[in-house]
N, C-alpha and C positions, 0 to 999 in steps of 0.2 A: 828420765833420760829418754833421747827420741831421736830417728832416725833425721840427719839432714835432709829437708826437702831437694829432690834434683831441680833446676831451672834449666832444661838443657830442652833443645828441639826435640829430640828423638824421643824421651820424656812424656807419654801422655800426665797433662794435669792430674785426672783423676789418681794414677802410678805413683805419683812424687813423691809421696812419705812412704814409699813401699821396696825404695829401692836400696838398695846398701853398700856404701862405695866401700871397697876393698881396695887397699896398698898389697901390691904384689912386689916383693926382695929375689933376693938370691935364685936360686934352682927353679922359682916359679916361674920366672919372668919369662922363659923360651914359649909354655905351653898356655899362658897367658898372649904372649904378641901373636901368638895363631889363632886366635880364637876370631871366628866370624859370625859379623850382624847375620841374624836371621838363624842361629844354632841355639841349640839348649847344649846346656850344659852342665853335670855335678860340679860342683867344687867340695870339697873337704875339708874337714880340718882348718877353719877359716881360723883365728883366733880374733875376738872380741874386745874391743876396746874404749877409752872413751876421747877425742878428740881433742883438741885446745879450745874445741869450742862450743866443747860440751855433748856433742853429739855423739852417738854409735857408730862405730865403724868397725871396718875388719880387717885383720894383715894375713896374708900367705906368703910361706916362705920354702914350701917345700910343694912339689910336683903334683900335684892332688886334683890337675883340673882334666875330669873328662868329659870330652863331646859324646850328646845322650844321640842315638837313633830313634827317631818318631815311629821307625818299626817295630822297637822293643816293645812301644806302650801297654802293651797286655800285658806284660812281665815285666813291667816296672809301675809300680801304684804310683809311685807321685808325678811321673812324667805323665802316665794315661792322666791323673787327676787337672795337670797344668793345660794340657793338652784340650781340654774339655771346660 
């Protein structure tokens, strides 16, 4: 099993099998439609799945999406690690 590749502009080639589309439901959707290009951000509790078309994906359905500050990065290891 394998992530869909993206074909989307924003998309660098090399990124394409790196990226992971997640279906956002219910209580996620508000802090999902605030999320802006150019933010990191945790998500949570994604839950994993497999497609109709075979691929991996992810569903949220509960409020789990936080905007990371680039000024944490000393005290957050995988944002400094993304970061870098």
């Amino acid at each position: 099993m394998s992530i869909s590749p993206v074909g989307a502009a924003w998309c660098p080639t090399r990124l394409a099998d790196l990226v992971l589309k997640i279906e956002v439901w219910d209580a996620a959707i508000g802090d999902a439609m605030e999320m802006q290009e150019g933010q990191f951000y945790s998500i949570r509790n994604v839950r994993a799945r497999v497609s109709l078309g075979g691929f991996l994906e992810g569903k949220l359905v509960e409020r789990k999406i936080c905007r990371l500050e680039e000024t944490r990065a000393s005290s957050d290891e995988h944002l400094k690690a993304l970061l870098e």
